[in-house]
C-alpha distance (Angstrom), angle and dihedral (degrees) to the residues before:
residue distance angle dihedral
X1 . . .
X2 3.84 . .
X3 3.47 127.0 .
X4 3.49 137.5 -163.1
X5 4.16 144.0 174.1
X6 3.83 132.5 52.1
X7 3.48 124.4 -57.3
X8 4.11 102.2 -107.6
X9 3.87 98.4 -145.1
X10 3.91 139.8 51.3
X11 3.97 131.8 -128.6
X12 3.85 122.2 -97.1
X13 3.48 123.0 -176.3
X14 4.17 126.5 -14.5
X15 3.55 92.6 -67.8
X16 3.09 100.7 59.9
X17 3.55 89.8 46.5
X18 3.73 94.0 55.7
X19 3.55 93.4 47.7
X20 3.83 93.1 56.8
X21 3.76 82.6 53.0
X22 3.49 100.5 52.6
X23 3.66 86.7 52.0
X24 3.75 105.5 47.6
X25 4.57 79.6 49.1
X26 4.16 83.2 51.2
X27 3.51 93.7 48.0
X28 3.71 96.4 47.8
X29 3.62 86.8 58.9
X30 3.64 98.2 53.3
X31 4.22 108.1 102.9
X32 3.84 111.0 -125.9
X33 4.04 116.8 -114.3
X34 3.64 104.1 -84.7
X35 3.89 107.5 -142.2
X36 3.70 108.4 -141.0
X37 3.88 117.9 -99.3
X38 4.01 136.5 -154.1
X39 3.80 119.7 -166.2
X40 3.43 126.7 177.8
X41 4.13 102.1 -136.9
X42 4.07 98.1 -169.7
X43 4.11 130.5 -1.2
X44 4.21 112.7 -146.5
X45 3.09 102.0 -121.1
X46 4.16 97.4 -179.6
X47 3.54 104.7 -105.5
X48 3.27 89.8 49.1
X49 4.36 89.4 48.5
X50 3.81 134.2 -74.3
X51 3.77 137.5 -137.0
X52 4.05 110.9 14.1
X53 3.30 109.7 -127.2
X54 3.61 108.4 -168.2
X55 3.74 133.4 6.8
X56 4.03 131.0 -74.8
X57 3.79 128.2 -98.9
X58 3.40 124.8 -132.7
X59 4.43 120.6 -142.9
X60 4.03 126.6 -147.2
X61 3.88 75.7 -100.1
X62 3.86 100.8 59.6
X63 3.73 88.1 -112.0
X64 4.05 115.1 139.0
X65 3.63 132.2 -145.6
X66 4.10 137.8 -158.6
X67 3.30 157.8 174.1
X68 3.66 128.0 -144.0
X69 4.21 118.9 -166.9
X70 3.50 95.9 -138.5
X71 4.15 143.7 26.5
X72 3.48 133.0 53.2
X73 3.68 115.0 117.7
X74 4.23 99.7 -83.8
X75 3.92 120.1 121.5
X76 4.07 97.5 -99.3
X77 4.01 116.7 124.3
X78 3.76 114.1 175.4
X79 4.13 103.2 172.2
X80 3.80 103.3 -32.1
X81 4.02 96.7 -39.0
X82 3.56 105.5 113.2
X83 3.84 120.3 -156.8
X84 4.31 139.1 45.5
X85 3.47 102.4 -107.1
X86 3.87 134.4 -92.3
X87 3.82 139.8 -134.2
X88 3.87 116.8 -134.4
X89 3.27 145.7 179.6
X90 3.95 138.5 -145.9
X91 3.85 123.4 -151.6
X92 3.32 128.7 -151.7
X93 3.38 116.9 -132.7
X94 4.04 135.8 179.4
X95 4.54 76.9 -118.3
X96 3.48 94.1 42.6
X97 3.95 137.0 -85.6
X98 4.01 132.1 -37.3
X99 3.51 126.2 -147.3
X100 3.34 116.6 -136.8
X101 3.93 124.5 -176.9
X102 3.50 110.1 -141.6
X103 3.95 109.5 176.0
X104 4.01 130.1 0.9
X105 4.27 105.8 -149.1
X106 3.32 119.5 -120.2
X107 4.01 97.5 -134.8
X108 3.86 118.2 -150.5
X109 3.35 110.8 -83.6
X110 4.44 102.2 -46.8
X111 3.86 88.9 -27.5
X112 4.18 118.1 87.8
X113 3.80 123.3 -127.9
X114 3.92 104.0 -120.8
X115 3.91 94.3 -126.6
X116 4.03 112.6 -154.2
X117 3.75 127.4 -135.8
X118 3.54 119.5 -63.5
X119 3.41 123.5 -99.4
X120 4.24 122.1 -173.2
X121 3.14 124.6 -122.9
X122 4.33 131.6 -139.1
X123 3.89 83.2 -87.4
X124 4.33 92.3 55.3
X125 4.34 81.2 -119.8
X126 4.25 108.6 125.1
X127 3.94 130.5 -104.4
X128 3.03 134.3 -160.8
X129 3.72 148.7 176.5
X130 3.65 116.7 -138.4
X131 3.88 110.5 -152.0
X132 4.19 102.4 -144.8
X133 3.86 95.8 21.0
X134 3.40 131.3 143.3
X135 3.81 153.6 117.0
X136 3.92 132.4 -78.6
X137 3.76 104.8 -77.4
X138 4.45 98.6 15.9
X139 3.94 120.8 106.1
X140 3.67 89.6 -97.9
X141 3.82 95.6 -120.1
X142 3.69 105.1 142.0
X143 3.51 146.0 -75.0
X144 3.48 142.0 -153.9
X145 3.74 128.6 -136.6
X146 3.63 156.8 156.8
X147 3.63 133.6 -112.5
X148 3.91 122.2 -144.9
X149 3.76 137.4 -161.9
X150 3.47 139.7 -109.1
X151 3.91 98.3 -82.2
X152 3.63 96.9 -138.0
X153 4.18 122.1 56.6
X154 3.83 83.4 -143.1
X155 3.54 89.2 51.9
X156 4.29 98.3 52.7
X157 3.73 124.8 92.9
X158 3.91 141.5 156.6
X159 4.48 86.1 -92.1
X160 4.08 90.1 37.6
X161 3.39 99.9 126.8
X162 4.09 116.2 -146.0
X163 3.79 127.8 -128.3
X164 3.99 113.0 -107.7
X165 3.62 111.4 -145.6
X166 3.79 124.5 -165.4
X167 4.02 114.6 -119.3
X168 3.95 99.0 174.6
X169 3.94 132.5 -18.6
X170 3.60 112.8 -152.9
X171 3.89 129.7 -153.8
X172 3.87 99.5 63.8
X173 3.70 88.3 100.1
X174 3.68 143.9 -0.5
X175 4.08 90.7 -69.4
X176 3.69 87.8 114.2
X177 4.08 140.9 -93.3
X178 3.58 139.9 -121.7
X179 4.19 105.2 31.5
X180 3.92 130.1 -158.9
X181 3.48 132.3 -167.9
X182 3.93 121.7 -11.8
X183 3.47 120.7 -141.0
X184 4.45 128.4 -164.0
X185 3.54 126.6 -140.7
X186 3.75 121.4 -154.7
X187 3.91 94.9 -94.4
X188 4.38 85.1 57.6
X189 3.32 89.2 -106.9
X190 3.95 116.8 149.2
X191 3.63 129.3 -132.8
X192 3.52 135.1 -167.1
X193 3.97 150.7 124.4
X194 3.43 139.1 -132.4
X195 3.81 126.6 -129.0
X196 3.59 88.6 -145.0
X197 3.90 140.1 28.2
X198 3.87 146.4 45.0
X199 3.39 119.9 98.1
X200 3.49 105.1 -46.0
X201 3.86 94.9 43.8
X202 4.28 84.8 -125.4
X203 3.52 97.0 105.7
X204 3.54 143.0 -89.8
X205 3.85 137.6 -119.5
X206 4.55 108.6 -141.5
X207 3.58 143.3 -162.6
X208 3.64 125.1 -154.9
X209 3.42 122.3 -172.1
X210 3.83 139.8 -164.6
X211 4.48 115.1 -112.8
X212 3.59 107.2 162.1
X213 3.66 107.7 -69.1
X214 4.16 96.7 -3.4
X215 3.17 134.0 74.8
X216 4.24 108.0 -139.5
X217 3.60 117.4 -137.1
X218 4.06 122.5 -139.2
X219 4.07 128.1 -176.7
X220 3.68 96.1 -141.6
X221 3.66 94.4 174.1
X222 4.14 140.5 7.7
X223 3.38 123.9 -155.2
X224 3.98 115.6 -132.6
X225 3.79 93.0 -165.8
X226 3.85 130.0 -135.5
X227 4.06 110.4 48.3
X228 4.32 85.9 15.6
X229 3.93 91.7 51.8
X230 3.35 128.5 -127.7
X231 3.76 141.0 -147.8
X232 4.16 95.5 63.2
X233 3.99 122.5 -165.9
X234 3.64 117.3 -169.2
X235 3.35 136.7 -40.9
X236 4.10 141.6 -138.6
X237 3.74 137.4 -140.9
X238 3.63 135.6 -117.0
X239 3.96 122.8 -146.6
X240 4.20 87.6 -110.7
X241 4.45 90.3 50.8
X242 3.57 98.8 -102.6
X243 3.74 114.3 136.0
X244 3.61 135.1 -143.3
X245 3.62 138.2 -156.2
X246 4.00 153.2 142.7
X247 3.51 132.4 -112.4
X248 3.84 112.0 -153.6
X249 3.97 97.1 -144.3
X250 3.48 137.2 28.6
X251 4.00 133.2 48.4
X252 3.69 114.2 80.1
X253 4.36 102.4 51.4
X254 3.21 93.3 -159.0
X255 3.43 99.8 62.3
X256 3.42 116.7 107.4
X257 3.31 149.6 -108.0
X258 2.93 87.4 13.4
X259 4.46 134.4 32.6
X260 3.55 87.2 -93.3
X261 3.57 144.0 -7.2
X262 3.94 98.1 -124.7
X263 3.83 135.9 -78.5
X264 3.93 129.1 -135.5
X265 4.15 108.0 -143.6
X266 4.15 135.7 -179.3
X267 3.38 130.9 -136.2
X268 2.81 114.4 -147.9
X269 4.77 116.4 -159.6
X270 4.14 107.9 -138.8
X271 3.77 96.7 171.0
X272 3.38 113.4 -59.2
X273 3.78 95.2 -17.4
X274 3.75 126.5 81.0
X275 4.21 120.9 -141.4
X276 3.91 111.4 -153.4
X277 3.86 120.4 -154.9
X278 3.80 130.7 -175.1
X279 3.75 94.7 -133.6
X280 4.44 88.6 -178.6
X281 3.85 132.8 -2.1
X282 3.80 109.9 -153.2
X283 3.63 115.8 -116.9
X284 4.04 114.6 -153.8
X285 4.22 97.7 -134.2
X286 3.93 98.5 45.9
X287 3.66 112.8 28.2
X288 3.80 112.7 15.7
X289 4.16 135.6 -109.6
X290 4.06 143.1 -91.2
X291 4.09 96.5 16.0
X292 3.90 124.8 -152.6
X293 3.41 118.3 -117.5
X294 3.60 119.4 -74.6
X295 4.08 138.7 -90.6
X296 3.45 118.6 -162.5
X297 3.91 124.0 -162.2
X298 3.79 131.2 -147.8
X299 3.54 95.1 -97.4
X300 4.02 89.0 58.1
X301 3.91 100.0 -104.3
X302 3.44 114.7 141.8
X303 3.76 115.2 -149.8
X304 4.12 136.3 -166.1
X305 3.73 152.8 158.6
X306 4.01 127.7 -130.0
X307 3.40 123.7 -151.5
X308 3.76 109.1 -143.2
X309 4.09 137.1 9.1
X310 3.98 114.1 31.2
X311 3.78 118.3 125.3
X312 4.24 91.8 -60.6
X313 3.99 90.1 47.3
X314 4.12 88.3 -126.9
X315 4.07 99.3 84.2
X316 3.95 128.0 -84.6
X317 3.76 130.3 -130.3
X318 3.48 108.1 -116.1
X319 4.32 148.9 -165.8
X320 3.45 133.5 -145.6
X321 4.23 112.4 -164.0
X322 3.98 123.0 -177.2
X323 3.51 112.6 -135.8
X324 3.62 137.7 176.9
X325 4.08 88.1 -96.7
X326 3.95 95.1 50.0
X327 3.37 128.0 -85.1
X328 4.01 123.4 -25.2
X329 4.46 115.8 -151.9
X330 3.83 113.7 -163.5
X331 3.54 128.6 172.1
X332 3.27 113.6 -131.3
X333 3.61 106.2 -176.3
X334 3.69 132.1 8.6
X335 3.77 123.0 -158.1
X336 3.75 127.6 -122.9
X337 3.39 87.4 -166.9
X338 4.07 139.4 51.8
X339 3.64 109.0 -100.1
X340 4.00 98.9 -169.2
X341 3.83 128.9 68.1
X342 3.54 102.5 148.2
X343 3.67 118.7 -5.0
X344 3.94 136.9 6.0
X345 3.01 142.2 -18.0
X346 3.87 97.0 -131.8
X347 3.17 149.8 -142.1
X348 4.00 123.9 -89.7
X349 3.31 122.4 -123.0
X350 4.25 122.5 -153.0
X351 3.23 134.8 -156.1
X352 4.06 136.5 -150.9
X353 3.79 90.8 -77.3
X354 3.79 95.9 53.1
X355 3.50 102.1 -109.2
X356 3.88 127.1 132.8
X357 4.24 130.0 -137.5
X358 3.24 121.5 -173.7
X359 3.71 135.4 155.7
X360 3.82 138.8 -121.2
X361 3.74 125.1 -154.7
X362 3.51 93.8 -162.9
X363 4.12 101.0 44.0
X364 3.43 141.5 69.1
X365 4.20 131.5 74.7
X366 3.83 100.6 -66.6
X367 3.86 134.5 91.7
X368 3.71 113.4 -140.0
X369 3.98 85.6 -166.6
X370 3.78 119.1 -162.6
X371 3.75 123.9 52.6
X372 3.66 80.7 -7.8
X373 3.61 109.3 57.5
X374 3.70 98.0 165.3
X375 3.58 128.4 88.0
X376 3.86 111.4 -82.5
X377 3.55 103.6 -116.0
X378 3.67 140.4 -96.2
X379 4.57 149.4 -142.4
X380 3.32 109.0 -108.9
X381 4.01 125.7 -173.8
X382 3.60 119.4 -154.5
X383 3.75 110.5 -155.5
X384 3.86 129.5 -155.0
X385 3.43 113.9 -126.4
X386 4.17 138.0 -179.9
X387 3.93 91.4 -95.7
X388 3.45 103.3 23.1
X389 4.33 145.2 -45.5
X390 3.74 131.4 -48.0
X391 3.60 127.8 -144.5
X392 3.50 119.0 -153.4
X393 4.45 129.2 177.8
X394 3.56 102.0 -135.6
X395 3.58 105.1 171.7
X396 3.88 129.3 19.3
X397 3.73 121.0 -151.1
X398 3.82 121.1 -144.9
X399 3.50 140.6 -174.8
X400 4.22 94.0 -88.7
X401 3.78 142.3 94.9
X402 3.95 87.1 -67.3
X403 4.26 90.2 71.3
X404 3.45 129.2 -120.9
X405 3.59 136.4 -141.3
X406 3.94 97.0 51.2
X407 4.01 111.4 -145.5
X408 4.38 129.0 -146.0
X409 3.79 131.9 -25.6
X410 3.67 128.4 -20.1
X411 3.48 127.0 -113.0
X412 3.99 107.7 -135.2
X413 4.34 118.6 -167.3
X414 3.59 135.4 -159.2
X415 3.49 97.7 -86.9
X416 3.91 91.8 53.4
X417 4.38 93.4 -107.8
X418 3.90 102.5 141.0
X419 3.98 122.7 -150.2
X420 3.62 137.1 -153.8
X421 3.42 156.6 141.9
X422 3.96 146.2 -96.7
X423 3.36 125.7 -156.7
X424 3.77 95.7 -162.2
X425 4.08 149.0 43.0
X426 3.86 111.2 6.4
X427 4.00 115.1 135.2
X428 3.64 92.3 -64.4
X429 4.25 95.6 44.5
X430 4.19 90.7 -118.8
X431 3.52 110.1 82.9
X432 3.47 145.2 -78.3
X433 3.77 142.2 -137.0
X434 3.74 119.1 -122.6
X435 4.02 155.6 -175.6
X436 3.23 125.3 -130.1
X437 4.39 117.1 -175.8
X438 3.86 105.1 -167.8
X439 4.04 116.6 -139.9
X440 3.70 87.6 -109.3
X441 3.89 112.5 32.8
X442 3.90 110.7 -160.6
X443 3.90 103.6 -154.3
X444 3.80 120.6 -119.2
X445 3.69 127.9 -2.7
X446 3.71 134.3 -92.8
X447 3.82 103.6 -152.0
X448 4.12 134.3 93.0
X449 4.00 116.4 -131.5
């Protein structure tokens, strides 16, 4: 808080004089408005990657890692965008952040793999699942794996690549196809699903599990389709084991355009067995259609956005409690608006104060103009107030060197600075990575992974 101008009145007496000291002490203690900051940490530049395709990670350290779909300098061409993919990594530094290039994808033939966003693993190294991965010679339905470092200190530099080592491949069997984000428990176990797969084709939820040098594979859950839902993306962990997750279609039949607008389910570990439980099907009128994937908060509330239907017709933001009656949905904001031009919608993050970001890549007060028409996207905060939430547009994107089109979940740190991604413009035209320091940081975040 800044203050300026004479002080009107003169001392008289001691306490007087002590009470202008305790205020000048007070007022040295107040923290000066912080005006709200974007920076633009690393531009793609190609070579370097192309087109992030899912948000950044954050380390213990402060350190962030991606993904990008395309660049790099491998022999994949998918309608003009040259390259596989690569992984990366950005260090901070007390000058500012290095990008580092840690693995160029191999693609499937000329077609790239679609890697997820990172998750670390018991040993702080990143996995991944890539979505169409695969060997010479296998369907091509995904794999997940782990990427290594240089095994010497001496050895490690900015262009040291890492060694990508092969967890699970999916496809040779009904264990599923077409992964998305991993997740750990606290045993090092991995979980996951599969949009695709298993027996019925409607997806699968997975288990893979550490045994000396293997990793075991277990089909935790397979989706019938229709009424069970179909078409899951990730899932997140309770303190007890169970898992939740979404699946973008099925459920409600009458929800249209589709058969169904989406479900959220439990499942819930009994031994060795796993119980699933539809704990909300999505109805098209009332709450919205096709939700992200879920975040979940320390108090056990799961939270979401849509991206079409709901009470505004563009998608809603959403909560789902437990009570002692069952579970209770509310929307908690509806867009006016549509929220998805290319990829998501996305999962909210939340920090220690309870409120949620999240970012649109079709939102926001600028026009991208050619093949993308639509604005370029925005950060919004949704606030909890006495009677309700507000939503507030705290950043636009535009079609500049800052990016535009921002891509999967935030990454929030301790000091309240959030991190993402773009998958478009910057100075090289494929995305960028960025900072963004609200004007009021809440400290820490409130939310499990």
């Amino acid at each position: 808080m800044a203050y300026s101008g004479r002080i009107k009145f003169k001392l008289h007496g001691m306490a007087e004089i002590l009470w202008f000291a305790v205020w000048l002490f007070l007022v040295s203690l107040t923290p000066a408005m912080q005006a709200q900051t974007f920076t633009v940490l690393h531009t793609f530049q190609g070579t370097d990657g192309a087109r992030p395709y899912a948000g950044v990670t954050l380390d213990p350290h402060g350190n962030l890692y991606g993904v990008t779909a395309y660049g790099g300098l491998l022999n994949c061409d998918l309608g003009g965008e040259i390259g596989c993919g690569v992984a990366f990594k950005l260090t901070k530094e007390k000058t500012g952040w290095l990008f580092s290039l840690l693995y160029e994808f191999g693609g499937n033939g000329h077609l790239p793999t679609y890697p997820s966003s990172i998750a670390l693993g018991p040993n702080g190294t990143p996995y991944g699942a890539e979505l169409e991965g695969g060997i010479v010679g296998s369907p091509f339905q995904g794999t997940v794996y782990n990427l290594l470092p240089p095994l010497t200190a001496a050895s490690a530099t900015a262009d040291s690549f890492w060694t990508y080592k092969l967890i699970h491949l999916f496809g040779l069997g009904n264990d599923g196809a077409y992964p998305h984000k991993i997740i750990f428990d606290s045993a090092g176990n991995i979980f996951g699903v599969t949009g695709r797969g298993g027996i019925t084709n409607d997806g699968t939820v997975y288990e893979l599990s550490p045994s000396g040098q293997r990793w075991m594979e277990d089909i935790l859950y397979v989706f019938a389709g229709g009424a069970d839902g179909y078409l899951p993306k990730e899932v997140v962990l309770d303190d007890a084991g169970n898992l939740f997750g979404i699946t973008e279609e099925g459920g409600n039949p009458g929800c249209s355009p589709f058969q169904g607008c989406g479900t959220i389910f439990e499942l819930t570990r009994s031994g060795s067995s796993w119980t699933k439980t539809i704990l909300h099907a999505f109805d098209q009128n009332d709450d919205g259609g096709v939700p992200s994937p879920l975040m979940r908060d320390s108090a056990g509330n799961l939270f979401g956005v849509t991206s079409q239907n709901g009470p505004d017709n563009y998608g809603t933001i959403w909560e789902l409690s437990p009570t002692q009656n069952g579970w209770v949905f509310n929307v908690l904001y509806s867009f006016g608006f549509m929220n998805v031009a290319i990829l998501g919608p996305f999962a909210p993050v939340m920090d220690a104060s309870g409120a949620l970001y999240g970012v649109n890549n079709e939102g926001g007060t600028n026009n991208c103009g050619g093949m993308f028409s639509e604005p370029c996207g925005n950060i919004y905060k949704l606030t909890p107030t006495g009677n309700g939430w507000t939503y507030t547009d705290i950043h636009d994107f535009a079609y500049d060197d800052g990016g535009c089109l921002p891509v999967g979940s935030l990454a929030l740190d301790a000091d309240g600075n959030i991190y993402g991604a773009t998958y478009g413009c910057g100075a090289g035209g494929v995305g960028t990575v960025w900072e963004f320091t609200p004007s009021s940081k809440a400290r820490g975040a409130n939310f499990d992974h």
